[in-house]
N, C-alpha and C positions, 0 to 999 in steps of 0.2 A: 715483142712487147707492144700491148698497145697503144696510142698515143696518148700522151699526157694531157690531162685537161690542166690546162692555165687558169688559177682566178688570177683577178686583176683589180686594186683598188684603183677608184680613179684620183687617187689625192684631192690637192685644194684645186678649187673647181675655176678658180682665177688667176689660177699659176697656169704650168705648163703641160702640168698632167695628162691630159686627153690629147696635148699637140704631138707629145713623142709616144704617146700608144696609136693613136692611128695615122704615123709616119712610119713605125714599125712593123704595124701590120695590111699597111697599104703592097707590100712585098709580100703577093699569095704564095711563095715559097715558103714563107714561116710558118704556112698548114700542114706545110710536108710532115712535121715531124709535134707538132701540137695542137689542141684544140682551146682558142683562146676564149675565156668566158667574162667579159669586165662589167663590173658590178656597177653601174651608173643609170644615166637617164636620158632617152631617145633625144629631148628637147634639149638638152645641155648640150649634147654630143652635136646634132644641127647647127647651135649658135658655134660651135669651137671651129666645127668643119669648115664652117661660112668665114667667119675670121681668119683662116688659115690658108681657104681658099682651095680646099680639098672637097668641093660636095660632088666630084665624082668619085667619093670612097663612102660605102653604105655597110653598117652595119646590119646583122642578121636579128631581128631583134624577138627576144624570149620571154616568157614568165615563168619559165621551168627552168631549171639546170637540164632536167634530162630530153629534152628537146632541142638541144645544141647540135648547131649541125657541127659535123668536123671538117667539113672543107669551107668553111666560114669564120668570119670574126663574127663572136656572138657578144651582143649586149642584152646583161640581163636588166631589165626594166625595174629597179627597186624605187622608184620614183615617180611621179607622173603630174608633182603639180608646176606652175610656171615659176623660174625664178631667175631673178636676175643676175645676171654675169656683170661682172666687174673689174674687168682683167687689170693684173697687176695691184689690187687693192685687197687687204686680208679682211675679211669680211666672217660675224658671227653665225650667219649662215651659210657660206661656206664651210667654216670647219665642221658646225655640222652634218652637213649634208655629206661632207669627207670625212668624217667619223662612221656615219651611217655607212658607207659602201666598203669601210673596213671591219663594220660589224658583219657586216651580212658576207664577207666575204670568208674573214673567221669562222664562223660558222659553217660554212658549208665545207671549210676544210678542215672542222672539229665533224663532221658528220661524213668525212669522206665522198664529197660529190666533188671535189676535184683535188687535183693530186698536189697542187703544190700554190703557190702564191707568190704574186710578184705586186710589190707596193708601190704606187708613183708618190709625187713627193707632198707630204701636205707641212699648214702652218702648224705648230703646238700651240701657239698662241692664242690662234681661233677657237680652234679643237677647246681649250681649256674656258673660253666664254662661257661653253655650254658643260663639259664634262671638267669642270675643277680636277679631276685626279689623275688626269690623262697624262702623261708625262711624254710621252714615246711610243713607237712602233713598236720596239724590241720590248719596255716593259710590257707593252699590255699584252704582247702575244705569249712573254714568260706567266703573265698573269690566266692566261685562258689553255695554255697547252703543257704538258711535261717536261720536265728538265730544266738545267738552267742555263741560260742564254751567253752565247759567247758573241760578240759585233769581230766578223772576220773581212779585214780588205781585200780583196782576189780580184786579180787582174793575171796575162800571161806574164809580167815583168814579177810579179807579188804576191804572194799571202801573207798577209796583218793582222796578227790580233793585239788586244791590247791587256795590259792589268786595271788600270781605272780609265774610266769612258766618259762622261758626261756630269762631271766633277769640276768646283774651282781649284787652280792649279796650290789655294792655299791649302787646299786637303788631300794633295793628292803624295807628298812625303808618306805622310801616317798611312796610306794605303797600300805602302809598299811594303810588302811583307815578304819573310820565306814562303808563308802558308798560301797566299796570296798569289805570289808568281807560281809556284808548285801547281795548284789547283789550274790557271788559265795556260799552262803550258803543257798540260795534260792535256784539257779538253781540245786544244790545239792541233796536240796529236792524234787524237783520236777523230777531228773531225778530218786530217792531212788523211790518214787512211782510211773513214768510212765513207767521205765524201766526195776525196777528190784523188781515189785508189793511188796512193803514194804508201809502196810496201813497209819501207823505215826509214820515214822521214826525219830531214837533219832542220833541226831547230836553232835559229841563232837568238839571243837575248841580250837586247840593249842594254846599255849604262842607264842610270839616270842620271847623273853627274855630268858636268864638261869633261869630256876625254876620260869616260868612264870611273872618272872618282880620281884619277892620277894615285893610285894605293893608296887612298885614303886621303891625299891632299885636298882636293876639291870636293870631302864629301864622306860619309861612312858606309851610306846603304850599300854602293857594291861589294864592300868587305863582309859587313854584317847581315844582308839580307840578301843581296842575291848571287854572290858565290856561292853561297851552302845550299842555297835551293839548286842551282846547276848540278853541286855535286850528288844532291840527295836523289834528283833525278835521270842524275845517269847512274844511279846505281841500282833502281828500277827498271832502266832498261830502254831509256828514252833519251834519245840520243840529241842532246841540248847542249851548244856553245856560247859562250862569253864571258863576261861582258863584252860586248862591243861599244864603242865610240859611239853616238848616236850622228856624229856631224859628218864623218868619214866612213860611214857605212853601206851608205848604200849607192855603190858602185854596180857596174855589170859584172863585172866578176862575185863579187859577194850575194849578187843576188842569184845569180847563177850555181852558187858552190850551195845554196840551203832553198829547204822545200817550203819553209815557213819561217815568219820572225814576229819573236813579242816583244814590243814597243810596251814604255813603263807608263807615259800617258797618248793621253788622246793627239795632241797637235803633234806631238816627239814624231808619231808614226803617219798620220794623214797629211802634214803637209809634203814629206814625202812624195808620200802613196800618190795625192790626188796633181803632184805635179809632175811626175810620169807616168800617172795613168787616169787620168781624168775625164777621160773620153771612153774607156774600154773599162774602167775603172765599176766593180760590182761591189755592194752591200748586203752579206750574207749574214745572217742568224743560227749560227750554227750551236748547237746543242742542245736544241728542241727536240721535239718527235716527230715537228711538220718542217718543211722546207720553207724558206721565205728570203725572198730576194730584193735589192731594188737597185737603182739608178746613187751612184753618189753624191749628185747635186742635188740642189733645192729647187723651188719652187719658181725659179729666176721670175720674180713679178715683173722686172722690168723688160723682158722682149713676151712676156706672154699677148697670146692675142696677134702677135706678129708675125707669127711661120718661121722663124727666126731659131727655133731650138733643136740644137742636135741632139737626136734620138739613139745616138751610137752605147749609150750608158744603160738606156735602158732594154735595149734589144740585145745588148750582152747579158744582161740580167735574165731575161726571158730563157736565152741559150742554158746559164747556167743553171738556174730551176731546173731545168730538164736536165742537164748534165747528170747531177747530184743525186737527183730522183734513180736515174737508171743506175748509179756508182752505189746508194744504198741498197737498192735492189739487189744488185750481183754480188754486195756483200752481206746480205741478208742472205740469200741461198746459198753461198759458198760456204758459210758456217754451219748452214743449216746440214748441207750435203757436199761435203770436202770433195764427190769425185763429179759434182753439177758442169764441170768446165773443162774436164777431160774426157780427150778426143776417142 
């Protein structure tokens, strides 16, 4: 297989963005197996390097995609006027400028000039100065590519998915549905085996209740809405346990005994997640038709500019891009040609 081209948005341009891409890819080892291509601008990239204290690491720099070298870090030049950096300050142009290097990098992986995408972290808040309707990463890529989008947490301790995401916790009852859990515990599985080759994956499903509803005392949705979804979908063939406790659940053993787990909201599962895995910790998009990864933290405004941020989140992210890419591959041809992998 050849190697993956990498896009790369550069996030907000006064976060940390540009500090953990080119801490990542200051390690020429990470050419071995990709070719990275990040969507920014020579002058930005100078001032981040100079603040970091890294101007012995040069970018290769492009006006093409297909001029990329492969044993290089390539920046593609989508930019060229002078702008001011403001590290650690959310800024209106900023987020445009970090909307722009997510457009252009969409694109190019709507056009297939590079195989997958990996997102640094920007503000929504800037972003929205200029683009009002901009909500997210995950919306707008659901909004530009096929399928509909599942936010999975994956790290080696975990895979997270959730049933409602980026909701107040006062709407997030009425969300909870059979049809609801059924649909993101499906998609779940399906991404457990197209994405990350887990033959029959065991799915665990949280409570939403303290101590799982205690049979109804603390709660009715486990009785009414998501025991019958468990049982509906093991009768499909999908092999899903619980309720679980949400407070007593995630031990080493239980995380060990299951390939994947759906948390009923957003904090139930990432505080979790991001406090054993916060540092290895990836942010996957799964059930699109493109791949797209990123770093689980933010923007940290406060050590940007400083050399201060550890890049381990985001160069797990780059791994998995790639991972996933080669995992749908060999399940795209394995279905395609049942005898493609025998010897």
């Amino acid at each position: 297989m050849s190697k993956i081209k990498v896009g790369i948005s550069i996030g907000d341009l006064n976060g940390i963005g540009l500090e953990i891409i080119i801490k990542t890819f200051k390690d020429i080892r990470m050419m071995d197996f990709c070719t990275p291509i990040v969507f920014g601008s020579s002058k930005v990239a100078s001032i981040h390097r100079k603040a970091i204290l890294m101007q012995d690491f040069n970018f290769n720099l492009i006006n093409n995609i297909k001029d990329a070298n492969p044993k290089r870090v390539n920046l593609l030049n989508i930019l060229n006027e002078d702008i001011e950096i403001n590290f650690g300050k959310a800024t209106t142009k900023s987020g445009e400028l970090s909307f722009n290097s997510l457009k252009k990098s969409s694109d190019a992986l709507k056009n297939k000039e590079i195989d997958v995408l990996v997102t640094a972290p920007i503000n929504k808040a800037s972003i929205q100065d200029k683009i009002t309707n901009f909500i997210g990463h995950t919306e707008f890529l659901q909004g530009n590519f096929e399928g509909e989008s599942l936010m999975i947490m994956a790290s080696e301790k975990m895979k997270i998915a959730f049933v409602t995401g980026h909701i107040p916790l006062t709407e997030v009852k009425k969300a909870i549905t059979t049809k609801n859990i059924i649909l993101k515990t499906k998609k779940l599985n399906t991404s457990l085996i197209e994405d990350f080759g887990v033959r029959m994956p065991k799915i665990a499903i949280l409570g939403l209740n303290p101590h799982a509803g205690e049979n109804g005392l603390l709660g009715e949705e486990e009785n009414k809405c998501i025991i019958p979804a468990i049982k509906e979908l093991k009768k499909e063939g999908i092999m899903s346990f619980g309720p679980y406790p949400a407070d007593s659940f995630f031990t080493s053993k239980n995380l060990g005994n299951f390939d994947g787990i759906l948390s009923m909201y957003h904090d139930q599962g990432l505080t979790a997640f991001k406090t054993l895995s916060f540092y290895d910790g990836v942010n996957f998009t799964a059930g699109l038709n493109i791949i797209r990864t990123s770093p689980v933290h933010g923007t940290a405004y406060e050590i940007a500019g400083k050399g201060l941020a550890n890049e381990q989140s985001f160069r797990e992210a780059v791994f998995m891009a790639c991972e996933i890419h080669k995992k749908r591959t060999e399940f795209k041809l394995l279905n395609e040609d049942p005898l493609a992998f025998k010897s």
